[in-house]
TORNULUM-617028 format. One line per field, with one value per residue: residue number from 0; z, y, x of N, C-alpha, C, CB in turn. Coordinates in Angstrom, 1 decimal. Glycine has a CB too. Layout:
REM residues N
pos = (NUM | ...)
n.pz = (Z | ...)
n.py = (Y | ...)
n.px = (X | ...)
ca.pz = (Z | ...)
ca.py = (Y | ...)
ca.px = (X | ...)
c.pz = (Z | ...)
c.py = (Y | ...)
c.px = (X | ...)
cb.pz = (Z | ...)
cb.py = (Y | ...)
cb.px = (X | ...)
//
This chain:
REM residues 115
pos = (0 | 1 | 2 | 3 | 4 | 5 | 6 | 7 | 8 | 9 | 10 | 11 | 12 | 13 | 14 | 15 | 16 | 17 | 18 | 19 | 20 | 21 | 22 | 23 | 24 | 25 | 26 | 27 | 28 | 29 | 30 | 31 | 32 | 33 | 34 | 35 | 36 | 37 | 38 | 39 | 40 | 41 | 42 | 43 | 44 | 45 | 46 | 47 | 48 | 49 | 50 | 51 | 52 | 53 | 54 | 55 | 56 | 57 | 58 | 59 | 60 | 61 | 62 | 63 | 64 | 65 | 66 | 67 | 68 | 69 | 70 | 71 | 72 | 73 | 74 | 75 | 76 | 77 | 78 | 79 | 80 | 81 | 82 | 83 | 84 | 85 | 86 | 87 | 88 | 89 | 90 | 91 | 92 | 93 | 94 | 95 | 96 | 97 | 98 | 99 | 100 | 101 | 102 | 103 | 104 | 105 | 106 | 107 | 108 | 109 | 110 | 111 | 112 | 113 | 114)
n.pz = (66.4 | 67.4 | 68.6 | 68.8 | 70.0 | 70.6 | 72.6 | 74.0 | 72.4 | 71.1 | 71.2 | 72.4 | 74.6 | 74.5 | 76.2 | 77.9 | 78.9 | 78.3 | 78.2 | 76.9 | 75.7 | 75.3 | 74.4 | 74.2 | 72.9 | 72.1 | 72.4 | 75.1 | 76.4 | 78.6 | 77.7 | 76.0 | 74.1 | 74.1 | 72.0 | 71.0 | 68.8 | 66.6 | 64.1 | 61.1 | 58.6 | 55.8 | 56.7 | 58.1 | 60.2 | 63.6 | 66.1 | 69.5 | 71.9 | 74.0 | 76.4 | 77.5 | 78.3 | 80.6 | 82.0 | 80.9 | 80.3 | 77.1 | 75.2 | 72.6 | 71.5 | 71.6 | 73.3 | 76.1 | 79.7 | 79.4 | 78.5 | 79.5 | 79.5 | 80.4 | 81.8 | 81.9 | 82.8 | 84.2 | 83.0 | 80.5 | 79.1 | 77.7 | 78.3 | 77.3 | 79.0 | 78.4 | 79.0 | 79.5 | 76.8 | 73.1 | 70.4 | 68.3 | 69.0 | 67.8 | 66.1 | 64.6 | 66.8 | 67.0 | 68.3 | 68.9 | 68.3 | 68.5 | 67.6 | 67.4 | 63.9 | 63.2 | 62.8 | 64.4 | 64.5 | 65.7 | 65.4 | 65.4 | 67.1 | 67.1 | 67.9 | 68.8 | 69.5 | 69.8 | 69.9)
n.py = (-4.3 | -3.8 | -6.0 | -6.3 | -7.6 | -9.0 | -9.5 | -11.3 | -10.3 | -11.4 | -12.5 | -11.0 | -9.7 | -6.7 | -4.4 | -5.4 | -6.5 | -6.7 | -7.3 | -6.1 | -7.3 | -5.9 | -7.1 | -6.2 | -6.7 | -6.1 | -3.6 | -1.4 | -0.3 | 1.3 | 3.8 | 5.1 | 6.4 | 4.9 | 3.1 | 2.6 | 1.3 | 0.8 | -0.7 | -1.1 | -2.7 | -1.7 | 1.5 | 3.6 | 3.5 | 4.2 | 5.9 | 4.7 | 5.0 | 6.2 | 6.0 | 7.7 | 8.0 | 9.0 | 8.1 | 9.8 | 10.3 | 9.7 | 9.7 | 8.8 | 10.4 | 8.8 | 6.5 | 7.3 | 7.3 | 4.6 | 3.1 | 2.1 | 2.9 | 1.2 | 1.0 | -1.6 | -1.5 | -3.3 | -5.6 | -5.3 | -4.6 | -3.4 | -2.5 | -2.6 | -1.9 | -2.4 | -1.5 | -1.9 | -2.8 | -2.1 | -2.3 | -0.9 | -0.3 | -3.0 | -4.2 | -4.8 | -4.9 | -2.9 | -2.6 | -0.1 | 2.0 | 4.3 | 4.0 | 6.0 | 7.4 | 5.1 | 3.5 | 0.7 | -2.0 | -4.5 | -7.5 | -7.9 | -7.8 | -9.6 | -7.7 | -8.1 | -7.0 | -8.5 | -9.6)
n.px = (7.2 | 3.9 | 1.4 | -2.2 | -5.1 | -8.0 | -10.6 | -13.5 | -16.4 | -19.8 | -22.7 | -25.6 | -28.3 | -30.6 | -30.0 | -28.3 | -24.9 | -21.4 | -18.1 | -15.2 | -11.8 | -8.9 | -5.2 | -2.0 | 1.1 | 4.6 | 4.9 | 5.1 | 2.0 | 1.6 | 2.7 | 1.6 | -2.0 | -5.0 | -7.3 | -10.6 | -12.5 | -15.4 | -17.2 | -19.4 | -20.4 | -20.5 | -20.2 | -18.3 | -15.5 | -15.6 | -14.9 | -15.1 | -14.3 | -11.7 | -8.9 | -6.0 | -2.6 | -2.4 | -5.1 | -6.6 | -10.2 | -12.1 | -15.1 | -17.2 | -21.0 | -22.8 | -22.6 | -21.9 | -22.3 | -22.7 | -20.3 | -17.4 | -14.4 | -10.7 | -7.7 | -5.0 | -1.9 | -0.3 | -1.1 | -0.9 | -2.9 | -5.8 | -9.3 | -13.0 | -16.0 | -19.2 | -22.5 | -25.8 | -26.8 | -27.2 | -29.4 | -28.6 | -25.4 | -24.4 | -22.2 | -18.6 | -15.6 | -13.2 | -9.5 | -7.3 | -4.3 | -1.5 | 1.6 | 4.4 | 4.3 | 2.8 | -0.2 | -1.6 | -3.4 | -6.3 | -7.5 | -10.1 | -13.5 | -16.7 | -19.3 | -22.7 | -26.2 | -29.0 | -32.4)
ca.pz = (65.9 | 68.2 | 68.4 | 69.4 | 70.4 | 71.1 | 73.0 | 74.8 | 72.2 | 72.0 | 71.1 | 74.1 | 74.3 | 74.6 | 78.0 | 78.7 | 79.2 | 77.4 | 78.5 | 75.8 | 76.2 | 74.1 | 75.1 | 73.5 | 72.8 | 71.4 | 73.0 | 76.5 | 76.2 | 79.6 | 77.1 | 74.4 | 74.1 | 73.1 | 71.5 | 70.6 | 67.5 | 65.8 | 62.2 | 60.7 | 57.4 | 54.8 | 57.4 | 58.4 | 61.2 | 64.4 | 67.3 | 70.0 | 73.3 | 74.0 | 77.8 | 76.9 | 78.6 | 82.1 | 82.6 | 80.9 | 79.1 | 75.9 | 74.9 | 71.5 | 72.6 | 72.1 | 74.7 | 77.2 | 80.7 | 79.3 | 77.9 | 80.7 | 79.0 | 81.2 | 81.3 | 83.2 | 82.4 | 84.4 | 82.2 | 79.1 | 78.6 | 77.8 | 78.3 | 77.4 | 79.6 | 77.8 | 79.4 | 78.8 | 75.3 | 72.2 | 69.1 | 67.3 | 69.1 | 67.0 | 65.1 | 65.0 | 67.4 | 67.2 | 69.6 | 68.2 | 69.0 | 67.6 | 68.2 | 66.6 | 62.8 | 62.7 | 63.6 | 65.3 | 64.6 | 66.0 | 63.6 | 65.7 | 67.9 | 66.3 | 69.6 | 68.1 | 70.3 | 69.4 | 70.9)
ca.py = (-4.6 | -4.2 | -6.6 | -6.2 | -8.9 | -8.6 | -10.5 | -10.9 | -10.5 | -12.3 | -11.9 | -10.1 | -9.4 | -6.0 | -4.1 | -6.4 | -6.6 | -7.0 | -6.7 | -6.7 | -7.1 | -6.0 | -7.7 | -5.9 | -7.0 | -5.9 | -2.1 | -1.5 | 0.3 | 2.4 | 5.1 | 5.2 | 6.1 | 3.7 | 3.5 | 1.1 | 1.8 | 0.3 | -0.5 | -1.9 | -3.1 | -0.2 | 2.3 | 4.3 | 3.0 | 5.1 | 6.1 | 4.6 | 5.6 | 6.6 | 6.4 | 8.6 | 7.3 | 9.4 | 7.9 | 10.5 | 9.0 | 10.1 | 8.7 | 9.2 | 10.6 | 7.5 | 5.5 | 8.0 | 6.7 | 3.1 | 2.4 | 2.6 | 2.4 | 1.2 | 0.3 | -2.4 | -1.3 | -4.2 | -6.7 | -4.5 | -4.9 | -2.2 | -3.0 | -1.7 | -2.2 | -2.2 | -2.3 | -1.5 | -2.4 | -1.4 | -3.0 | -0.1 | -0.9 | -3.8 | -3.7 | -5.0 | -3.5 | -3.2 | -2.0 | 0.6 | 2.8 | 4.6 | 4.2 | 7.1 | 7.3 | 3.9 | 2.7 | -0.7 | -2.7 | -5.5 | -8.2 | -6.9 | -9.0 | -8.9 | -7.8 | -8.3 | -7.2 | -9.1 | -10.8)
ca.px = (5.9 | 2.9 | 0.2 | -3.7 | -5.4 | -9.2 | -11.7 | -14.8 | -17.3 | -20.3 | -24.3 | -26.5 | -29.7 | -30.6 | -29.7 | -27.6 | -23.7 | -20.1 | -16.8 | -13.8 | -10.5 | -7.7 | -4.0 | -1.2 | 2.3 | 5.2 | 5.0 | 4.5 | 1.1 | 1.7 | 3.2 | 0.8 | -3.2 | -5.3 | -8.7 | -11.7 | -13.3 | -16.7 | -17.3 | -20.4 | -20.5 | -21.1 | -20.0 | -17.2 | -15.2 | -16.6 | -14.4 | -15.9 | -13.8 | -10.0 | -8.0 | -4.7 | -1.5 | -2.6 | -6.2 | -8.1 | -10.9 | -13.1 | -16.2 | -18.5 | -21.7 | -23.7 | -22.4 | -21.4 | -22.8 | -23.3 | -19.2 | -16.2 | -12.9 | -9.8 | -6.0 | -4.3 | -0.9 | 0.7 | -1.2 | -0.4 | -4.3 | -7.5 | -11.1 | -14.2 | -17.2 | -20.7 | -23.5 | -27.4 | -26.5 | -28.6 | -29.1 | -27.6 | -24.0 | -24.0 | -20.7 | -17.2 | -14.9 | -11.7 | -8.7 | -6.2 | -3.1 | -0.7 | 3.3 | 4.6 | 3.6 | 2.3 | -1.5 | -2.1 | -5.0 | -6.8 | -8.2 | -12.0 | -14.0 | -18.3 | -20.6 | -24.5 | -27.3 | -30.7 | -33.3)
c.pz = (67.0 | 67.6 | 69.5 | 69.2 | 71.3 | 71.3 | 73.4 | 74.0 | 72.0 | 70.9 | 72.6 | 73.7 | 74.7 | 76.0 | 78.8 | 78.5 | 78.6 | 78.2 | 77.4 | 76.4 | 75.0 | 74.6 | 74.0 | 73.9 | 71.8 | 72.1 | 74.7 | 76.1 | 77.4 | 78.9 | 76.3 | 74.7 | 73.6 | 73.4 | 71.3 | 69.7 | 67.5 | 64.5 | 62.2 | 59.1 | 56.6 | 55.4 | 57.5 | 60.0 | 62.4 | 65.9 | 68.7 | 71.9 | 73.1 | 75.1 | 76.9 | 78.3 | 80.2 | 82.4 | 81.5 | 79.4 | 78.1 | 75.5 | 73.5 | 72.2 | 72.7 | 73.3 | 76.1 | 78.2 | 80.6 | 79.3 | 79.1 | 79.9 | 80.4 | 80.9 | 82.6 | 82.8 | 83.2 | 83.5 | 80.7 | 78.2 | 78.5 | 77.6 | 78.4 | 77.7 | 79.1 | 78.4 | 79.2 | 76.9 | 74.8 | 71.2 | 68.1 | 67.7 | 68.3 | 65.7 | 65.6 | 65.8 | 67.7 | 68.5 | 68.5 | 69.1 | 68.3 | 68.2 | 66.8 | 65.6 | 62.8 | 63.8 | 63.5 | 65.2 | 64.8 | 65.3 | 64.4 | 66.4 | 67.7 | 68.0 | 68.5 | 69.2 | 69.4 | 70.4 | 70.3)
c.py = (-4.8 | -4.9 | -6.6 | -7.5 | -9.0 | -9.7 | -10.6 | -10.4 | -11.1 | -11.7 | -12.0 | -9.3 | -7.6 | -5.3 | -5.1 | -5.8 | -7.1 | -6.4 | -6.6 | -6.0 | -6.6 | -6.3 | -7.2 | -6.7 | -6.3 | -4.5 | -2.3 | -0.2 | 1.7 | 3.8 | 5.9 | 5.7 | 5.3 | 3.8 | 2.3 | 1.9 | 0.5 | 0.3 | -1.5 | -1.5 | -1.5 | 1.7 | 2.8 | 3.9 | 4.2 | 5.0 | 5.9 | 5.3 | 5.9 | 6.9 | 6.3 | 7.8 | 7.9 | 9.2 | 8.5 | 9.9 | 10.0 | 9.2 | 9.4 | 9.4 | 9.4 | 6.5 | 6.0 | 7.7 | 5.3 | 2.6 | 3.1 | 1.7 | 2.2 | 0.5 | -0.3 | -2.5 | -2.6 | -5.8 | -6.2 | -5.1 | -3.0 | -3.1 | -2.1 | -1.8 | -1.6 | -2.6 | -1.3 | -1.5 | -2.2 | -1.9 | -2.5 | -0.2 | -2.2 | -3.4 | -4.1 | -4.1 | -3.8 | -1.7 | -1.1 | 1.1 | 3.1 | 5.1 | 5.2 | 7.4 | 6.7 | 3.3 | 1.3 | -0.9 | -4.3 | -6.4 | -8.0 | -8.3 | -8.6 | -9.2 | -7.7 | -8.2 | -6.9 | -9.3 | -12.0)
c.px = (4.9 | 1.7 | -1.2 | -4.1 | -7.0 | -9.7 | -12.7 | -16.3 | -18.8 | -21.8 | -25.2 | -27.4 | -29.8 | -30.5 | -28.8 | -26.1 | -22.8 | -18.8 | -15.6 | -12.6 | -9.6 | -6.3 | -2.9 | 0.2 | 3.5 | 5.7 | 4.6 | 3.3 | 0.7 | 1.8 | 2.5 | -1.4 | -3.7 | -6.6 | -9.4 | -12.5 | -14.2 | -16.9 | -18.7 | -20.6 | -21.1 | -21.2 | -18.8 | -16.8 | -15.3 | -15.1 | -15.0 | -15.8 | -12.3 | -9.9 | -6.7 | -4.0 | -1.5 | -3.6 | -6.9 | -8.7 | -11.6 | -14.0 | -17.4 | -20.1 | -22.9 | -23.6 | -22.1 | -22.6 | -23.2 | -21.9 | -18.1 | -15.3 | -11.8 | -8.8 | -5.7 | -2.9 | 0.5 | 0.2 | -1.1 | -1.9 | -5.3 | -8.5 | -12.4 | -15.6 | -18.1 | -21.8 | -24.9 | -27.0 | -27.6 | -28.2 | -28.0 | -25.6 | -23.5 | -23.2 | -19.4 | -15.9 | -13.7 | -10.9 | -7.7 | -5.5 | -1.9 | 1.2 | 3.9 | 3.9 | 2.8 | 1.1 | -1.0 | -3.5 | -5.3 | -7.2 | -9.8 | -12.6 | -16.1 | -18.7 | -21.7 | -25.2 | -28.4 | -31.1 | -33.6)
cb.pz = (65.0 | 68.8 | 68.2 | 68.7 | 71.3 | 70.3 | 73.6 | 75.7 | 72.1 | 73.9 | 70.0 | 75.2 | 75.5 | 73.9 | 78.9 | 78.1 | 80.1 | 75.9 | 79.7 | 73.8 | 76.8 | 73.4 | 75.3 | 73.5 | 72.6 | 70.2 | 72.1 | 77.9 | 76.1 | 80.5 | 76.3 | 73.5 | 73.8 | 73.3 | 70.2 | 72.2 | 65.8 | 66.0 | 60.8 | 61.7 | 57.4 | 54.3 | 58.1 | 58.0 | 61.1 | 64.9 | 67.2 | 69.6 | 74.7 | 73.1 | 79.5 | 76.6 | 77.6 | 82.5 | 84.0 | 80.9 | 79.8 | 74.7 | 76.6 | 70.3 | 72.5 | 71.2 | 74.5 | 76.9 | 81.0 | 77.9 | 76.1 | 82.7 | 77.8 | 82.0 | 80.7 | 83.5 | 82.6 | 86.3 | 82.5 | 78.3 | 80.0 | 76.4 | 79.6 | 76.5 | 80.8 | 76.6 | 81.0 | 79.4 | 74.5 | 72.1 | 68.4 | 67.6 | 70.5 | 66.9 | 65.0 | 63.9 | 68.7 | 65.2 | 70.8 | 67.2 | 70.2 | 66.7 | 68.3 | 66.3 | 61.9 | 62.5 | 62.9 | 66.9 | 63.1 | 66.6 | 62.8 | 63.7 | 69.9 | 64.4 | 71.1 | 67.2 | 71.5 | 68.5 | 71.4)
cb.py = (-5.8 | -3.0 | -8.0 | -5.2 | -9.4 | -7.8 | -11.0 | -9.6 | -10.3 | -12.2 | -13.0 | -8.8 | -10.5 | -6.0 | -4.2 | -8.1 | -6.9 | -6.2 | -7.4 | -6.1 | -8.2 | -4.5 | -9.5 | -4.5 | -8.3 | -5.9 | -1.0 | -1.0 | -0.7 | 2.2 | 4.9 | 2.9 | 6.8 | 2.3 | 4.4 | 0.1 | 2.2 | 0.8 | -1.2 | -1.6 | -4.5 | -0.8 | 2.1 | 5.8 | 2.4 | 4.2 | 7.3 | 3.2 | 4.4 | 7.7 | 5.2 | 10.8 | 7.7 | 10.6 | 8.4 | 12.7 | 7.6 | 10.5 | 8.3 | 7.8 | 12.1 | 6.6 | 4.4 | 9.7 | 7.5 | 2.5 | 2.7 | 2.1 | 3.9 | 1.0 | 1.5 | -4.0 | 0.3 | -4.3 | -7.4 | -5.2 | -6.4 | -0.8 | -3.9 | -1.3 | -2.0 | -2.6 | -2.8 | 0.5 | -3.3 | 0.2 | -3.2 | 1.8 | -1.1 | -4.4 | -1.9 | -5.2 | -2.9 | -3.1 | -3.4 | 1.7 | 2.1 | 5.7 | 2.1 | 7.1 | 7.1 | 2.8 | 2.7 | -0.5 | -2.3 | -5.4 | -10.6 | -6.3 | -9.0 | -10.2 | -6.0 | -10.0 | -6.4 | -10.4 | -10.3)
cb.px = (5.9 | 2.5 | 0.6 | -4.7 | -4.0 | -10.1 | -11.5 | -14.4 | -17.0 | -20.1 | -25.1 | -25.7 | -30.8 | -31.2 | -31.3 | -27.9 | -23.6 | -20.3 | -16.3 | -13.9 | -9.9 | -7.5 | -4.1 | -1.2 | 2.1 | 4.5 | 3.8 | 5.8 | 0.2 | 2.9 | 4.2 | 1.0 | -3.8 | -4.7 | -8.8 | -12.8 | -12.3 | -17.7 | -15.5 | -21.7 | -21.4 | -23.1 | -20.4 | -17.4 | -13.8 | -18.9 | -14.0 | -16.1 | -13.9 | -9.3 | -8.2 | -4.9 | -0.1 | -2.3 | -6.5 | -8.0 | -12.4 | -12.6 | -17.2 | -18.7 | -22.2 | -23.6 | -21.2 | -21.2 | -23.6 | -24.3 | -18.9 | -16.4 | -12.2 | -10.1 | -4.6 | -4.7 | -0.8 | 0.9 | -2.3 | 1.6 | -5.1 | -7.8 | -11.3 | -14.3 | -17.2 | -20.9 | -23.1 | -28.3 | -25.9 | -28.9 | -30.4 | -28.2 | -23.9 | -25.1 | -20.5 | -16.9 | -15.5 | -10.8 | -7.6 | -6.6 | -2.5 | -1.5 | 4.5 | 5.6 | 4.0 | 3.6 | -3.2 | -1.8 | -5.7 | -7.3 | -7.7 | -13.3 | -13.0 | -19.4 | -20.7 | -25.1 | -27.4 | -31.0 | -34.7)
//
């Protein structure tokens, strides 16, 4: 049974900065891709980035040059660096990954940028 384990969200002003963590257990995550999705209420959950099990990253085109995905495979962690946020990133974001058949999901950690 793998567990997600998100952190680091927060409320930030606009242009400003976020880091989240996600801390897995259960799996060693070296093996596996792993993603960070967005959901906002009355929406469809949004694929937000994905670093695959050899580095290479993907990014939705909203955040491309603002969101840096990365893996610390000796702390069996991912993190997703946000910065110049925007109000519209406001949304719950969870950590995923999938061990064979079976998704993995985080219980989500709410980022809100206001002023």
């Amino acid at each position: 049974q793998v567990q997600l384990v998100e952190s680091g969200g927060g409320l930030v002003q606009p242009g400003g900065s976020l880091k989240l963590s996600c801390a897995a257990s259960g799996a060693n995550i070296r093996f596996y891709a792993m993603n960070w999705y967005r959901q906002n209420a009355g929406k469809q959950r949004e694929l937000v980035a994905t670093v695959t099990s050899i580095g290479i990253t993907y990014y939705t085109d909203s955040v491309k040059g603002r969101f840096t995905i990365s893996r610390d495979n000796a702390r069996n962690t991912v993190y997703l660096q946000m910065n110049t946020l925007k109000p519209e990133d406001t949304a719950v974001y969870y950590c995923n990954t999938a061990v064979g058949v079976v998704n993995y999901w985080g219980q989500g950690t709410q980022v809100t940028v206001s002023s």
